[in-house]
Every structure is written in C-alpha cells, then in structure tokens.
TORKOL-4160 file (C-alpha; in steps of 0.2 Angstrom, whole numbers, padded with zeros to 4 digits, m for minus):
306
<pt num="1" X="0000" Y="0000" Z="0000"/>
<pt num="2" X="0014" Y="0014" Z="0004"/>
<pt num="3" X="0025" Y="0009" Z="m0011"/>
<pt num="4" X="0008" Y="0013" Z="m0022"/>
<pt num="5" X="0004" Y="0029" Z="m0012"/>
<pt num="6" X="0022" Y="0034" Z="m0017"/>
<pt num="7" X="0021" Y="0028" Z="m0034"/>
<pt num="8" X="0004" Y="0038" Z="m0034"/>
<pt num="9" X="0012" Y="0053" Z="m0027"/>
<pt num="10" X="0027" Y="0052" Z="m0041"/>
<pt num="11" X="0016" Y="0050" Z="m0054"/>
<pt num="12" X="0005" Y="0066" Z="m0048"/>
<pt num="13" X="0020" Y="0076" Z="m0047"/>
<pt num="14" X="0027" Y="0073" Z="m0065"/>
<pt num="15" X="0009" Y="0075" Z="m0072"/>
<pt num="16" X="0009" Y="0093" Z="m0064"/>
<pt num="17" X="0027" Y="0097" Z="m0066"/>
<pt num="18" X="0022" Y="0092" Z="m0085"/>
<pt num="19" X="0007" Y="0102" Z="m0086"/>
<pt num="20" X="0016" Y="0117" Z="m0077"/>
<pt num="21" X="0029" Y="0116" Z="m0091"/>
<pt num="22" X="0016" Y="0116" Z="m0105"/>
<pt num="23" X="0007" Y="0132" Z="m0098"/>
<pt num="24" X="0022" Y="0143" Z="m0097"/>
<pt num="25" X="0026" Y="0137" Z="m0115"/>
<pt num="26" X="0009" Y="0138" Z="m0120"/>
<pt num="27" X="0011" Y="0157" Z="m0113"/>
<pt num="28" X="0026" Y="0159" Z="m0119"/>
<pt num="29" X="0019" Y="0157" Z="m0138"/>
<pt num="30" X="0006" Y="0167" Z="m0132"/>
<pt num="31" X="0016" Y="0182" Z="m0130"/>
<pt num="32" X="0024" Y="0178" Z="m0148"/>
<pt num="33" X="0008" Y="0183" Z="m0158"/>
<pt num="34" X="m0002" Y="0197" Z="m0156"/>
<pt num="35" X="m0015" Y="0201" Z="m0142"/>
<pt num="36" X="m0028" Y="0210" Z="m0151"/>
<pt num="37" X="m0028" Y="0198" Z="m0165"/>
<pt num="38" X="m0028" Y="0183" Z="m0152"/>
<pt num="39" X="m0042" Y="0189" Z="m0143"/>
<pt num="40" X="m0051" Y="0190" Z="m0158"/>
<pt num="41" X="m0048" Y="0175" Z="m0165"/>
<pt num="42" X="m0052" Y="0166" Z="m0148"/>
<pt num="43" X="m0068" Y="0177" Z="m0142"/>
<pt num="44" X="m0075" Y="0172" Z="m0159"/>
<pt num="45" X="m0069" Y="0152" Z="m0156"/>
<pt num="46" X="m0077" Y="0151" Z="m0138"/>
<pt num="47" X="m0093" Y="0159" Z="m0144"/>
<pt num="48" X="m0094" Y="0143" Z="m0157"/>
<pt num="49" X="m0092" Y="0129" Z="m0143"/>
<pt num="50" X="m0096" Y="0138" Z="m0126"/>
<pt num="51" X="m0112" Y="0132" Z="m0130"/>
<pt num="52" X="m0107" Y="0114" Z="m0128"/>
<pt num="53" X="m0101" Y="0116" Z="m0112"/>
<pt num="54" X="m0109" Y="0111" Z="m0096"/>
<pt num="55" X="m0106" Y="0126" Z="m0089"/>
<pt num="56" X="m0118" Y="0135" Z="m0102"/>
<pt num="57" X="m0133" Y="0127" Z="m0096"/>
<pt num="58" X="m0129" Y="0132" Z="m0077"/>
<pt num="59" X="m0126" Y="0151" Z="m0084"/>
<pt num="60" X="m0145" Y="0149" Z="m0095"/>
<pt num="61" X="m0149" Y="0145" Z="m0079"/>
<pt num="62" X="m0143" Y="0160" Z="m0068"/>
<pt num="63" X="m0147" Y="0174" Z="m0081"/>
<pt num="64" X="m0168" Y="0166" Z="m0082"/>
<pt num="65" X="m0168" Y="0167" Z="m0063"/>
<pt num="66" X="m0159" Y="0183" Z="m0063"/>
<pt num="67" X="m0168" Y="0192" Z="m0079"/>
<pt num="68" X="m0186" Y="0184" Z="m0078"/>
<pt num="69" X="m0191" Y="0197" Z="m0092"/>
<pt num="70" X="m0177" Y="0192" Z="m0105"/>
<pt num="71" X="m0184" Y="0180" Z="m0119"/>
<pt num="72" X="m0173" Y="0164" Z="m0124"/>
<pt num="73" X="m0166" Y="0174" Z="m0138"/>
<pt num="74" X="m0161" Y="0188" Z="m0127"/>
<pt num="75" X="m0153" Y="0175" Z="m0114"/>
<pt num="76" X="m0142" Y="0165" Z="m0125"/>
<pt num="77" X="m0134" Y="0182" Z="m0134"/>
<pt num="78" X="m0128" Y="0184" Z="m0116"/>
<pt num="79" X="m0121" Y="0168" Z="m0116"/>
<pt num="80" X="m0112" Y="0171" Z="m0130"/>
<pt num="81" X="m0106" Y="0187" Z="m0124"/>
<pt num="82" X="m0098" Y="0180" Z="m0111"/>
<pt num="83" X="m0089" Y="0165" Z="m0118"/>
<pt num="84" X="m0082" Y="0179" Z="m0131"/>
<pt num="85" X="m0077" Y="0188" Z="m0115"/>
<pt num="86" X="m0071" Y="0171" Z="m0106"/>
<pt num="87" X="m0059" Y="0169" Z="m0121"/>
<pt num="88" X="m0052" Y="0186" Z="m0123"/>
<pt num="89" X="m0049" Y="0185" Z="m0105"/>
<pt num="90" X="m0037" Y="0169" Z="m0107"/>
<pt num="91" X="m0032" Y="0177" Z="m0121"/>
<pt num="92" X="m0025" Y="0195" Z="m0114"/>
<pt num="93" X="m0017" Y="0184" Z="m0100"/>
<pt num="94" X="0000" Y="0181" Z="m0107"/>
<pt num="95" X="0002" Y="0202" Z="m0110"/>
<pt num="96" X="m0005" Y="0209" Z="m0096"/>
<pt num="97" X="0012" Y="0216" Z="m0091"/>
<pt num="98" X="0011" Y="0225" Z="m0110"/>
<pt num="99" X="m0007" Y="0232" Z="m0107"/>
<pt num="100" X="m0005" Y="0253" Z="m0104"/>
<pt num="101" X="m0014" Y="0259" Z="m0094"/>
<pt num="102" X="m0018" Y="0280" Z="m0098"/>
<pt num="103" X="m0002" Y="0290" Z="m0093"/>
<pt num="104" X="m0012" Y="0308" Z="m0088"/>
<pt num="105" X="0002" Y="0319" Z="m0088"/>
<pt num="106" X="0010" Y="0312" Z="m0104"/>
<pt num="107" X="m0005" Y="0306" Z="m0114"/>
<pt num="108" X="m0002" Y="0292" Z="m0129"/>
<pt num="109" X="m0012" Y="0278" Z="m0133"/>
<pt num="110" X="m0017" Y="0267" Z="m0118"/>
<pt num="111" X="m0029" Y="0250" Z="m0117"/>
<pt num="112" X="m0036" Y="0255" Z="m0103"/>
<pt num="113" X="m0041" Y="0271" Z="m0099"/>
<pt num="114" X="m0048" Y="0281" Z="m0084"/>
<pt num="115" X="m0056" Y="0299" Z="m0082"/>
<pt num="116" X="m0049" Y="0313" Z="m0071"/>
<pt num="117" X="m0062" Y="0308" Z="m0057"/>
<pt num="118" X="m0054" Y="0289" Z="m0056"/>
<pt num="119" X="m0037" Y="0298" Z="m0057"/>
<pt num="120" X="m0040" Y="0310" Z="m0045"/>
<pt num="121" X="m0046" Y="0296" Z="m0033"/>
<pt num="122" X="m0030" Y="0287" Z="m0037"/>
<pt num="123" X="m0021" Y="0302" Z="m0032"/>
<pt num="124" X="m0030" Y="0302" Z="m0015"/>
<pt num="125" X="m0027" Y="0284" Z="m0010"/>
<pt num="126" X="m0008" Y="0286" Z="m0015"/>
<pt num="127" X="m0006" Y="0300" Z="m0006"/>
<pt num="128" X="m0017" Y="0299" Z="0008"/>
<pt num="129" X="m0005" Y="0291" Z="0021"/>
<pt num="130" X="m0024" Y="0280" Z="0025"/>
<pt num="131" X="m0027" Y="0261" Z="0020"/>
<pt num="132" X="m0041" Y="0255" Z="0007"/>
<pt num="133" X="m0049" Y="0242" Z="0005"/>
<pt num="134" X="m0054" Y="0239" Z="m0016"/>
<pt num="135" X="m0066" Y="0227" Z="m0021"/>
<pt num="136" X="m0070" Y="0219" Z="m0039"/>
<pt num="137" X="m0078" Y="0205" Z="m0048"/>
<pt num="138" X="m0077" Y="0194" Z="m0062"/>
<pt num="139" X="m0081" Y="0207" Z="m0074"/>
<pt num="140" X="m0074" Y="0211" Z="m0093"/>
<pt num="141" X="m0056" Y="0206" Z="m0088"/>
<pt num="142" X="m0054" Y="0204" Z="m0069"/>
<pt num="143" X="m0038" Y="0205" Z="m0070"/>
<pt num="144" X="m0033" Y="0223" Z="m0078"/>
<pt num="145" X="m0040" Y="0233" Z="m0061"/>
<pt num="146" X="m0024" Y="0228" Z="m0054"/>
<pt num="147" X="m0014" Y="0235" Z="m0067"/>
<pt num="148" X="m0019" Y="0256" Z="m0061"/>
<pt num="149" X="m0012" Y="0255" Z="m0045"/>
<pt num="150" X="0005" Y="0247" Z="m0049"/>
<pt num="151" X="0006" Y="0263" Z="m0063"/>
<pt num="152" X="0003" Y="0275" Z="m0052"/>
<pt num="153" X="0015" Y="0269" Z="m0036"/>
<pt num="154" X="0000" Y="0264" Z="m0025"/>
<pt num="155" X="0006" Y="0250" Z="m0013"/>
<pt num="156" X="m0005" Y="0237" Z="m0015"/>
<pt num="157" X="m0008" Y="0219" Z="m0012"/>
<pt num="158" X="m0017" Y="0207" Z="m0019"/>
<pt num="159" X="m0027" Y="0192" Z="m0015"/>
<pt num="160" X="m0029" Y="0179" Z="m0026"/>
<pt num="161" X="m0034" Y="0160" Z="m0029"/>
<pt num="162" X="m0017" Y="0151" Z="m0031"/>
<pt num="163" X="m0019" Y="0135" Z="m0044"/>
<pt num="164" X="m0017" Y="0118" Z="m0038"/>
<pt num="165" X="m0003" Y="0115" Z="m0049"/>
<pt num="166" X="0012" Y="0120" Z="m0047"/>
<pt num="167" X="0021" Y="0125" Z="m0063"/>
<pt num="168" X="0006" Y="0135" Z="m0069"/>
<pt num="169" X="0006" Y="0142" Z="m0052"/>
<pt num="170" X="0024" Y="0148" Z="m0051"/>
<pt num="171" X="0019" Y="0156" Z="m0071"/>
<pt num="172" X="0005" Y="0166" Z="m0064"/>
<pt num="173" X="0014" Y="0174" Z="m0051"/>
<pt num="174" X="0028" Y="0179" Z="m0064"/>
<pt num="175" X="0017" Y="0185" Z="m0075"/>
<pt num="176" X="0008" Y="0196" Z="m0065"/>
<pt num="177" X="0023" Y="0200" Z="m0052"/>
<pt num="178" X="0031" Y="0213" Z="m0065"/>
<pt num="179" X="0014" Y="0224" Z="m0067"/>
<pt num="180" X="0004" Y="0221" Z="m0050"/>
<pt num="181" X="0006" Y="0224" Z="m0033"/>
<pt num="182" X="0011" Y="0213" Z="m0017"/>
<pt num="183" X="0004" Y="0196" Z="m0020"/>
<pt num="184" X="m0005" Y="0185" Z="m0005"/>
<pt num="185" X="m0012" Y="0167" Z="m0012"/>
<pt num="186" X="m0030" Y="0164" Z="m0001"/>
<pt num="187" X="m0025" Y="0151" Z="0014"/>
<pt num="188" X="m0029" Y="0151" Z="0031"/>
<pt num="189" X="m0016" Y="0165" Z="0035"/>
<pt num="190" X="m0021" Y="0178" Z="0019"/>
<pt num="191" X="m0034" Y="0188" Z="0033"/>
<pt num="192" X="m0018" Y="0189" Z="0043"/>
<pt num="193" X="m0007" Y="0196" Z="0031"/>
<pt num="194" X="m0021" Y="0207" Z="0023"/>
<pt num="195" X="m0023" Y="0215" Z="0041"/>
<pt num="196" X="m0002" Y="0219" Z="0043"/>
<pt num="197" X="m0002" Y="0227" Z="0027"/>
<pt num="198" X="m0016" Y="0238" Z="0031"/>
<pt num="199" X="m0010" Y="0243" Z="0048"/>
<pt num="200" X="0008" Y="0247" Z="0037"/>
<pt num="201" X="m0007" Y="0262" Z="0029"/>
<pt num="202" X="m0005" Y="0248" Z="0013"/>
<pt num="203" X="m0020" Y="0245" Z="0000"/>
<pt num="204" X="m0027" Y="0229" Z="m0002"/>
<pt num="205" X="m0037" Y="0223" Z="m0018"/>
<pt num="206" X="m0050" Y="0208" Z="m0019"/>
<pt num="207" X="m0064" Y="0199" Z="m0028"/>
<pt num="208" X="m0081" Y="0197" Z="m0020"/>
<pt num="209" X="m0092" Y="0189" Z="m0031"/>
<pt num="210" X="m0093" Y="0173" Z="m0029"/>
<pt num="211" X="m0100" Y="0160" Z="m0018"/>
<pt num="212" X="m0090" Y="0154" Z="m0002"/>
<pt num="213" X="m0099" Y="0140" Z="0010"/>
<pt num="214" X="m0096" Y="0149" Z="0026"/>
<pt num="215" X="m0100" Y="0168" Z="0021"/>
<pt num="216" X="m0113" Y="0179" Z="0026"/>
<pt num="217" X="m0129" Y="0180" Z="0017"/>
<pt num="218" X="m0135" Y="0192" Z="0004"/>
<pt num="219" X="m0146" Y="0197" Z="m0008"/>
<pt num="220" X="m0141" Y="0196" Z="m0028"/>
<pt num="221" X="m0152" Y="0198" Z="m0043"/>
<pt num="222" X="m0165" Y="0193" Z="m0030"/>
<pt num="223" X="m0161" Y="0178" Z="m0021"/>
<pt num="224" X="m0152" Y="0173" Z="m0006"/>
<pt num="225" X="m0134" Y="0170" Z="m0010"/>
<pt num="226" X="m0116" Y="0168" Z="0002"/>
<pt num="227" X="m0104" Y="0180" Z="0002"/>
<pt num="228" X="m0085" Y="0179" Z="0007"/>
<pt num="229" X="m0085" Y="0195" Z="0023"/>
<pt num="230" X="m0066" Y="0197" Z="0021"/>
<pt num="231" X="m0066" Y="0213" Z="0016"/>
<pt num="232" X="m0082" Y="0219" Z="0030"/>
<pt num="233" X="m0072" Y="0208" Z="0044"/>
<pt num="234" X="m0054" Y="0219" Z="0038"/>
<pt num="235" X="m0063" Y="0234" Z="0036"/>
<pt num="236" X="m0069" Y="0234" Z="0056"/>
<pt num="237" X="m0053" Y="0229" Z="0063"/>
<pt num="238" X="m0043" Y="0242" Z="0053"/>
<pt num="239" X="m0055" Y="0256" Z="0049"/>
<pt num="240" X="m0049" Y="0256" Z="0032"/>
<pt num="241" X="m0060" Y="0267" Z="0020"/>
<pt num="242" X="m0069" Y="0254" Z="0005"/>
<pt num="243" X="m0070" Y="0257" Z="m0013"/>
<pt num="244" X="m0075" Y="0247" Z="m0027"/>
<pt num="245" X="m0067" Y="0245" Z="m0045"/>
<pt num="246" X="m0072" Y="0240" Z="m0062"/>
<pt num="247" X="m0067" Y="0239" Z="m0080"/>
<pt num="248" X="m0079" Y="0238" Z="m0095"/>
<pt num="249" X="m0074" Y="0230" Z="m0110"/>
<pt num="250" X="m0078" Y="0241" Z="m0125"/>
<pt num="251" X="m0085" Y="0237" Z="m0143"/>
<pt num="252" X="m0067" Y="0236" Z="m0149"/>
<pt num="253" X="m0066" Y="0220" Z="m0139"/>
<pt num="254" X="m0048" Y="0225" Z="m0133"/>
<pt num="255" X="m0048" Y="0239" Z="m0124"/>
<pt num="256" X="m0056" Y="0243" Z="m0110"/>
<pt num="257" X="m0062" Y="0260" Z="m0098"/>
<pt num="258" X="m0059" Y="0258" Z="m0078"/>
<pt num="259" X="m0071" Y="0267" Z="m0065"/>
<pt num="260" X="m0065" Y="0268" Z="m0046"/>
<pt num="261" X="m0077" Y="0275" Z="m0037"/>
<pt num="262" X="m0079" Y="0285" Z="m0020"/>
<pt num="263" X="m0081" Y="0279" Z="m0003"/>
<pt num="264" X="m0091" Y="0268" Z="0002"/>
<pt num="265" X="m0100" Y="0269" Z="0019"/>
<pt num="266" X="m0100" Y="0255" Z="0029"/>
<pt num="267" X="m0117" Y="0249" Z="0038"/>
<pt num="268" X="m0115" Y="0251" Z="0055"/>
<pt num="269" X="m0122" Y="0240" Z="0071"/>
<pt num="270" X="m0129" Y="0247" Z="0087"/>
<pt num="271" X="m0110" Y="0252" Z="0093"/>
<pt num="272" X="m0105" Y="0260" Z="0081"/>
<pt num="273" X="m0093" Y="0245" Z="0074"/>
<pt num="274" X="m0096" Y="0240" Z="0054"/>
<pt num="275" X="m0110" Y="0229" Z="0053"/>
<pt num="276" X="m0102" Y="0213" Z="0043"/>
<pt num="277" X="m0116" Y="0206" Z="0034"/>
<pt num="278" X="m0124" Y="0225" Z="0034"/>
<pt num="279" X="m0110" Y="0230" Z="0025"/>
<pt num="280" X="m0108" Y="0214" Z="0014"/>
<pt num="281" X="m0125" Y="0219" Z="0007"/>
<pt num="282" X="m0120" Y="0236" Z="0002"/>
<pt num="283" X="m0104" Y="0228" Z="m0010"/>
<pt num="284" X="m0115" Y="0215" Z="m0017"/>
<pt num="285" X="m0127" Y="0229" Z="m0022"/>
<pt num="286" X="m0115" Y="0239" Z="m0031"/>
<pt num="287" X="m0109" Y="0222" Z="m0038"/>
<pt num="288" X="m0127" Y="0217" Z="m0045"/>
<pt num="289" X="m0128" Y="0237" Z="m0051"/>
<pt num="290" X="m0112" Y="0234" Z="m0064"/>
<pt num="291" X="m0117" Y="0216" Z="m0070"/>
<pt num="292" X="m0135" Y="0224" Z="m0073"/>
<pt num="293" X="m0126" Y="0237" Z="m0084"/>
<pt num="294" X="m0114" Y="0224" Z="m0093"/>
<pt num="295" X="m0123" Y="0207" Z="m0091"/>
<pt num="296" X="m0110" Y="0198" Z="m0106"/>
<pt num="297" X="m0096" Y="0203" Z="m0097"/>
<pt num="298" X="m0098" Y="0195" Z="m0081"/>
<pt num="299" X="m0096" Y="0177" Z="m0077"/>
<pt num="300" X="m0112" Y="0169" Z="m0076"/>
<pt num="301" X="m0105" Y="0151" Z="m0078"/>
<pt num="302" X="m0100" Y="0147" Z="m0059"/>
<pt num="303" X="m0115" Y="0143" Z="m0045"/>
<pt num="304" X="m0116" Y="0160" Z="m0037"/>
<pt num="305" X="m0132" Y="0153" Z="m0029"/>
<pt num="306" X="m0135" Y="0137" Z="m0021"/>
C-alpha cells in the first residue's frame, strides 16, 4: 500500500510538473503573436463551442432566474457574450504586463483608460497616508483593475486564488509579479497578512463575487446567496476606507475604460462597529448594479447561488 501511495504521489508530481511546463510554454507562444488579433480569434472560437459546455446550461440557468423578463433569444446572446469575453480574458493573460494603462500627464495611446475623477481618486489613495480596502468582480477582464495601481505607485496587495498546480502556479505569479502589486495566495493565513499590510497604511485589492460556504448572506439579482466577509471583517478591525473598482470592455473588444469609485460607507451595528453582513449587502449591491449594466461581461457560468 505505501509503495503505491508513493508511486501515486510520483506520478501526480510529474503530471503537474508536466502540465506546469506546458502552460508557461503555451504562454510563452502566447506572447509571440499578437494580443488584439488573439483575442479575436479566440472570443469568436469560444462563442462557437461555449455552448457545448456544461457550464452553459448552469449560466441559462442563472441569467432566467436573474432576468425573468429576458426572452430565450435575449438570454443565449448573453451567453455568447460571455464565452467571447471568457476567451479574450485567457487570451490577454500572457500580456497583461504589455497592457498601458492611460499616462495623464503624458497622454499616448493606452488600453485601458480612466477619467480625471478615477485619477484624482487614485491620487487620493496614494497620497493619503490611509489604508483601502478595493473590491472587484469577475467582470470584462478581472484582472486589468490591478494594473492602475501598480502605474501609479500605490502600494497594493493582492489576493488571489493560487492553482493547484504547481508550474502553472509559479507562471502566474511571474506573470503578474512585473505589473501588480504585493501578492497573497488565499490560505488560512491571507486575513492575517491582509490586516499587517493595512496597519503598514498599505491597500489591499479583492474579488467578492462569488460563492463561499461559510460567508454571510446576501441578496443578488433577488435571491439569497453567500458571500465571502473578508473585506467587511478587515474593514472593522482596521478602519480602512472601502472602494470598489471595475473595468468595462468596450465594442473594440480589446480595450477597456476603468471606474473607481468613492467611498463607500459602511453599515454600522448598534455600537458603532461595521456591521459585517450590513456591510456585505451594500458591496454585493453595487456588484449586482455593474453586472445589470454589462450582463455579457460578467461570469455567469459558476454557481453564485445554491
């Protein structure tokens, strides 16, 4: 039995060492050939076989609950919209540390562009000396919020799901180390580490969208649904000010326009501490108000409701 465990365990790790060597090649090529044409290419390839995925009737699903008004024909363009979306994303990957974001003092092309009130708020984090706490979700591509701060010299960290696999997980942190901030993979000691660099007046960035077992309740599109209180739990034992993010892919397909927006009040309990699952609810709102605007470009495919 233990000479097959460690047979077993061999054979895991050369499958993943062999899969982590394929990613970084396959990302390598990547960076050979051209992003926009790539992005293309792929949007229009996922939009032919998304719909044989499993994964496309748990995203009909979603958006019939979520948009009772929608007919069939309304629902499936969605879908479509997002597996072009889901493909472009996997296909910027490999360039994100190439994608400019708009220089406002210098000017010049940029595929990601912001106004003066995102800039100006930029400016004010940066410069405040205070500690924020930035929220996204899986909208257009989820990754490009994080490119901003890492521009403009604000001190940010990062959290984020680190892949099972080795290899492609040591790509993904080189990828993204040369263009992002601080890095912390989710694990039991991420809150931990989240909280130092806040009470070092540091920024911290996150997703909220999607469904953890143990979160707090909330209302999206309607229905009861958990969400992960990291950022609520931080937020009341560091005081740190809250603001959300979002990009929006535009009809180009490959260049995108970035809104930050202002503070965000917490709910408050009876004393005066940041209400948890109060506060939760107010995120998720503004959440459900940007996938309302943009429904193709977020990621109806996951079970965001059980």
């Amino acid at each position: 039995m233990a000479a097959r465990l460690r047979s077993g365990g061999r054979a895991k790790a050369w499958f993943d060492a062999a899969v982590g060597w394929t990613a970084v090649a396959l990302l390598r090529l990547l960076r050979l050939v051209d992003r926009k044409r790539t992005s293309n290419v792929v949007g229009r390839m996922m939009r032919a076989i998304g719909p044989w995925f499993p994964e496309h009737k748990i995203g009909r699903e979603n958006l019939v609950a979520a948009f009772p008004d929608k007919s069939p024909q309304e629902i499936e363009a969605i879908l479509r919209g997002v597996w072009d979306n889901l493909g472009r994303v996997g296909a910027e990957f490999a360039h994100l540390d190439r994608m400019k974001v708009l220089d406002f003092e210098r000017g010049g092309e940029a595929d990601v562009v912001y106004d003066n009130v995102a800039f100006e708020r930029f400016l004010a984090i940066r410069d405040s000396g205070k500690p924020t706490l930035v929220f996204s979700a899986h909208l257009a591509n989820w990754e490009v919020p994080a490119l901003a701060p890492a521009y403009y010299n604000v001190r940010s960290n990062l959290l984020y799901r680190r892949p099972n696999i080795g290899g492609i997980a040591d790509a993904v942190v080189a990828m993204r180390a040369g263009c992002m901030g601080n890095l912390i993979p989710s694990g039991l000691d991420a809150p931990v580490r989240l909280l130092h660099a806040l009470e070092r007046g540091e920024h911290v960035g996150m997703l909220v969208d999607q469904h953890m077992v143990k979160g707090v309740d909330v209302v999206f599109f309607g229905r009861w649904a958990k969400a992960n209180p990291l950022i609520a739990q931080l937020a009341r034992h560091s005081g740190a000010a809250i603001r959300g993010v979002r990009v929006v892919r535009q009809g180009d397909g490959n260049s995108f326009w970035g809104e930050l927006t202002d503070e965000i009040a917490p709910a408050r309990d009876a004393d005066g501490k940041v209400d948890i699952q109060g506060t939760m609810q107010i995120i998720t709102s503004i959440v459900e108000g940007w996938v309302r605007e943009h429904p193709e470009q977020w990621l109806w495919l996951h079970r965001r409701w059980r």
